[in-house]
One Martini backbone bead per residue (centre of mass of N, CA, C, O) as a GRO file, in nm:
protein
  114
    1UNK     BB    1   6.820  17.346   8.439
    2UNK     BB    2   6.935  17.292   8.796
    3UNK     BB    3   6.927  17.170   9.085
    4UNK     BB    4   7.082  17.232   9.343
    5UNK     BB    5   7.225  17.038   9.611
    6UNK     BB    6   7.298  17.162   9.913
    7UNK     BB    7   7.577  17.024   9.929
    8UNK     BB    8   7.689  17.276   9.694
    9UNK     BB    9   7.671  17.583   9.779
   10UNK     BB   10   7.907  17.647   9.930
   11UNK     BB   11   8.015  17.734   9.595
   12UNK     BB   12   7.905  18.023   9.662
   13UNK     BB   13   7.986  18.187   9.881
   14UNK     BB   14   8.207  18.369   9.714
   15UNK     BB   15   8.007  18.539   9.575
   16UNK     BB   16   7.815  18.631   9.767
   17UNK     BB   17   8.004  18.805   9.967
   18UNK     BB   18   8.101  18.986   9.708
   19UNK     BB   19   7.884  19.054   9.514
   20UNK     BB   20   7.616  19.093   9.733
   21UNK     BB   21   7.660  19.084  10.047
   22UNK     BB   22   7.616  18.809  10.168
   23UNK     BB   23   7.461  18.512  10.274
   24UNK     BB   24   7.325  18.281  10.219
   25UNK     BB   25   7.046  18.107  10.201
   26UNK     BB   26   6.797  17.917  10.350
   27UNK     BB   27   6.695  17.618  10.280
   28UNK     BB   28   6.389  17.644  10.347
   29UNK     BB   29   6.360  17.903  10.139
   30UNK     BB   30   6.517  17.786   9.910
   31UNK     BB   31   6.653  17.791   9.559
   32UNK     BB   32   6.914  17.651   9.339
   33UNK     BB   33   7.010  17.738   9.022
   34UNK     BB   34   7.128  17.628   8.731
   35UNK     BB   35   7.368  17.652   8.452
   36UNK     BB   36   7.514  17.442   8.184
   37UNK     BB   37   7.785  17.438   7.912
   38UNK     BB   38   8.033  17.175   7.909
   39UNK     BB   39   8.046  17.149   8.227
   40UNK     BB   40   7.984  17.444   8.291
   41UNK     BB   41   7.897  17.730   8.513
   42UNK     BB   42   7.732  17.999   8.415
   43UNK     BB   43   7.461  18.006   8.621
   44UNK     BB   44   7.238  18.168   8.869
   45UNK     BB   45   6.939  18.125   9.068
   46UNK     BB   46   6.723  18.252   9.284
   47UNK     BB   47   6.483  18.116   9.518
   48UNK     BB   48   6.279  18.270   9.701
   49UNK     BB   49   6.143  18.319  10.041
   50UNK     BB   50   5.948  18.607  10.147
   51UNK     BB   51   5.846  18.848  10.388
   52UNK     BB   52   5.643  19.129  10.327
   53UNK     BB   53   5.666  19.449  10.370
   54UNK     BB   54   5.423  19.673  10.315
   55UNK     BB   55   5.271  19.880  10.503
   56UNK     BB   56   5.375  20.177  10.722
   57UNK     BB   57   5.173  20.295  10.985
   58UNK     BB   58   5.121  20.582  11.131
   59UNK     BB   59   4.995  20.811  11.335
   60UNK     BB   60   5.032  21.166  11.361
   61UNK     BB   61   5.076  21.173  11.667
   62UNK     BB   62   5.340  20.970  11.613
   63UNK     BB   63   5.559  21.098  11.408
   64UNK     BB   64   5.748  21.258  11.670
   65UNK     BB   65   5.746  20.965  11.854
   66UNK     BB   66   5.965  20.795  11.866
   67UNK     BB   67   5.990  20.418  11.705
   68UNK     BB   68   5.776  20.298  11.572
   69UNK     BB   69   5.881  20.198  11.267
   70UNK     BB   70   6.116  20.050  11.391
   71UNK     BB   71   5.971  19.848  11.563
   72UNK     BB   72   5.784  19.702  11.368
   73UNK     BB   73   5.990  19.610  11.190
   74UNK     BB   74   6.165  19.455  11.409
   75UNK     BB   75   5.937  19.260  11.454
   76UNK     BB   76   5.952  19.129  11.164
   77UNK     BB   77   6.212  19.001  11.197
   78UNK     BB   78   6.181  18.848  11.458
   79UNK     BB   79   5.951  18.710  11.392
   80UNK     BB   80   6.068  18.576  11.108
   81UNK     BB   81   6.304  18.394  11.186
   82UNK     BB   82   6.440  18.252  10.897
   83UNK     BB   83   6.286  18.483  10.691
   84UNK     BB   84   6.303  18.675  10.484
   85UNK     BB   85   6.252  18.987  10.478
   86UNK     BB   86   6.100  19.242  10.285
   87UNK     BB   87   6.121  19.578  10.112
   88UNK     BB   88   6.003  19.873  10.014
   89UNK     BB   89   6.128  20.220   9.908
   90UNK     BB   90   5.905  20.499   9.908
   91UNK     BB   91   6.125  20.650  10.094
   92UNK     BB   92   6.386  20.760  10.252
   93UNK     BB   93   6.372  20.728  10.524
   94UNK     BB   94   6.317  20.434  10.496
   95UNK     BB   95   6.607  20.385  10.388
   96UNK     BB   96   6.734  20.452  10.621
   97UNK     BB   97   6.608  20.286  10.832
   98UNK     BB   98   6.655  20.038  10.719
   99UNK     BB   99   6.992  20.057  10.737
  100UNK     BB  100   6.957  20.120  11.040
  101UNK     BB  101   6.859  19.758  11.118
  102UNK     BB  102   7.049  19.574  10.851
  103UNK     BB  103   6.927  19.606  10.574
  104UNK     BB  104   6.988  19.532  10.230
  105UNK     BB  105   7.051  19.642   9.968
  106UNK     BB  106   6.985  19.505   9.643
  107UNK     BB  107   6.742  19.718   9.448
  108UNK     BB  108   6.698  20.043   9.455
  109UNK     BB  109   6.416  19.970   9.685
  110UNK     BB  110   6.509  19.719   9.777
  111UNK     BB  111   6.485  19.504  10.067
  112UNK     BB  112   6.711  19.283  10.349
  113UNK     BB  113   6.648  19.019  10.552
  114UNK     BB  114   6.781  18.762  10.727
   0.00000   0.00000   0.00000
C-alpha cells in the first residue's frame, strides 16, 4: 500500500462519482492509499477524518414543535463546514431527517455529509 499523491486523486473522481455517488473527500481531511500488483492499481481506501454527531436529544415538551432536531445537525454540519459530518440512524425517523438535509446514505445506517 502507498499513499496516493494529492496530485493523482483527479484519476479517481469518476469511480465517486459512479460508485459512491459522492464527491472527492477534502485533502486536509483524507488520505488516500492504493495497492498495485504488476504496475497496475488493484484499489485502495480512504481514510478520513470525520466528525461525529452523537446524541441527539429533543426535550419532550418540544419534540412536536418546530424542527430542533434538524436545526442541530444543520449547526453541525455548518459549524464544521469543510470536515465531513457523519451520524448513524438510530431509528427510521432520523434516517429521513439526514436524507432531507442531503446526507448520503453509505452504509447500513451511517450518513455522511461532505
Amino acid at each position: 500500500m502507498i499513499k496516493l499523491p494529492y496530485q493523482h486523486w483527479h484519476t479517481l473522481e469518476e469511480i465517486f462519482d459512479k460508485e459512491f455517488d459522492s464527491d472527492l473527500p477534502e485533502r486536509e481531511n483524507a488520505e488516500i492509499f492504493v495497492i498495485n500488483e504488476a504496475g497496475k492499481r488493484k484499489g485502495f481506501i480512504l481514510a478520513e477524518d470525520i466528525k461525529m454527531i452523537g446524541q441527539i436529544y429533543v426535550y419532550p415538551d418540544f419534540r412536536n414543535v418546530g424542527n430542533t432536531a434538524r436545526d442541530m445537525v444543520k449547526f453541525m454540519v455548518e459549524r464544521y463546514k469543510g470536515i465531513p459530518v457523519g451520524t448513524l440512524a438510530s431509528e427510521p425517523r432520523f434516517e429521513s431527517l439526514y436524507k432531507r438535509l442531503g446526507m448520503q446514505k453509505i452504509e447500513g445506517s451511517l450518513f455522511r455529509k461532505n
